[in-house]
C-alpha positions as MATLAB code, in Angstrom:
seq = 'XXXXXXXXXXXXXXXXXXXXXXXXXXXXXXXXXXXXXXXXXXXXXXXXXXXXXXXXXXXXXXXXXXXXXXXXXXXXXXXXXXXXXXXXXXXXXXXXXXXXXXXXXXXX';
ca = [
     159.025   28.709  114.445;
     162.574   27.346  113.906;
     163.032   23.651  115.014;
     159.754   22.407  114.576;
     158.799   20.154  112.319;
     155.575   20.651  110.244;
     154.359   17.909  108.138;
     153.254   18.711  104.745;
     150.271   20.615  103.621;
     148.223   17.573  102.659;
     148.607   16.593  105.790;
     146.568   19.525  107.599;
     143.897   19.627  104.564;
     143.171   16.048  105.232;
     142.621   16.440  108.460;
     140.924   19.784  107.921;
     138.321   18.023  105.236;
     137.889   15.057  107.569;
     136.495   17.471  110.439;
     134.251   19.616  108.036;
     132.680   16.357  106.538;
     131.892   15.180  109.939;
     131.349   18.824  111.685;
     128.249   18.201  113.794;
     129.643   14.786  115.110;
     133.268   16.402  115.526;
     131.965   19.743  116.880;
     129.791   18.254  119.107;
     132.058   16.082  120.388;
     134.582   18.749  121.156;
     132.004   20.967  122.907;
     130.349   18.197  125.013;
     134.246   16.988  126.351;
     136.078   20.398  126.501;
     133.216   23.007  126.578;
     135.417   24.992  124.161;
     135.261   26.015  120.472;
     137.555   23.865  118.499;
     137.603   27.181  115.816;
     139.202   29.377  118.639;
     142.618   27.049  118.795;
     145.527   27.837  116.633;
     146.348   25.930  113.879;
     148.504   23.225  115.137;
     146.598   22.557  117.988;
     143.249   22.399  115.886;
     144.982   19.744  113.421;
     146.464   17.609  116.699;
     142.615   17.303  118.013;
     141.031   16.240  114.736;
     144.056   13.583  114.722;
     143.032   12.579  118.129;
     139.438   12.549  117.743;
     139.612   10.467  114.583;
     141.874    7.416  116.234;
     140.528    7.767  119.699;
     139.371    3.979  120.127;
     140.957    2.958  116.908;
     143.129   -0.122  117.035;
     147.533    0.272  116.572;
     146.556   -1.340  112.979;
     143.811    1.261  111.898;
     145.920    3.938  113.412;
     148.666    3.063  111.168;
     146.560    2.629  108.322;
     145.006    6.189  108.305;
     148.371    7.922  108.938;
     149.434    6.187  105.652;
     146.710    7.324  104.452;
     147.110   11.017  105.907;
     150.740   11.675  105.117;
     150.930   10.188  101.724;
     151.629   12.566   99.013;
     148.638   13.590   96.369;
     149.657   12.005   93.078;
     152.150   14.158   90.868;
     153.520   16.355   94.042;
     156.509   17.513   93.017;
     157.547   20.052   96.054;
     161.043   20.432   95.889;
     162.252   23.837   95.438;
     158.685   25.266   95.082;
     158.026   29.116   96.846;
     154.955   28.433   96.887;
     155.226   25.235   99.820;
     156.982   28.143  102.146;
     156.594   27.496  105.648;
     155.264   31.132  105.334;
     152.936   30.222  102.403;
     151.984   27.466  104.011;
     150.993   29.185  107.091;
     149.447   31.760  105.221;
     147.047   29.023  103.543;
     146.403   27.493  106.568;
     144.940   30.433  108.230;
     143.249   31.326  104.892;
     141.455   27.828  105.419;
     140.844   28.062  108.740;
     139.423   31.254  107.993;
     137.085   29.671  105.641;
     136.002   26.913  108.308;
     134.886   29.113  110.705;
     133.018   30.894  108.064;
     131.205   27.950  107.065;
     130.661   26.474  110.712;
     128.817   29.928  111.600;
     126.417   29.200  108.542;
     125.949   25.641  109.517;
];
C-alpha cells in the first residue's frame, strides 16, 4: 500500500501482546460493544482497536505516556538497511502472528 505510513514492528507486537495478556477482558469487551470477532479484522484495523480499547477513558497524560511507551524502539534496534524489516516481511510476520492469535484464542 504506497503512501501509507506503517509504524514499526514493535509497535504492532506491543499492541498485539497487550491484547493476548488481557484476552478475556479485551475479547469480551469487543464482543459485548460490536458483536463481532476482533480475529476476523485485518491487521491494521485489529492493531487501531487494541489502541483504542487500551486509552479509552485514559487521561491526554497517560495517553501520551503509553504511546512513548508503544513506539519506542527495543534496545539495540538497529533497522536501517535491514531486508528483513520489509514492508513485505513485515506484513508477512504480522499475519504469521495473527495467525498464531487466533490459534491460541480458539484454545482459550
Amino acid at each position: 500500500m504506497r503512501g501509507v505510513v506503517r509504524p514499526p514492528y514493535w509497535v504492532g507486537q506491543r499492541l498485539l501482546d497487550l491484547a493476548v495478556n488481557r484476552w478475556p477482558e479485551f475479547h469480551g469487551t469487543m464482543l459485548l460493544r460490536t458483536g463481532r470477532e476482533p480475529l476476523r479484522l485485518p491487521l491494521p484495523s485489529l492493531l487501531d482497536v487494541i489502541y483504542a480499547w487500551w486509552v479509552e477513558g485514559a487521561t491526554e497524560k497517560d495517553i501520551a505516556k503509553f504511546h512513548r511507551q508503544l513506539t519506542t524502539p527495543p534496545a539495540g534496534a538497529e533497522l536501517e538497511g535491514r531486508e528483513e524489516w520489509s514492508d513485505e516481511e513485515t506484513d508477512d510476520s504480522f499475519e504469521r502472528a495473527l495467525g498464531s492469535l487466533r490459534g491460541a484464542a480458539r484454545t482459550a
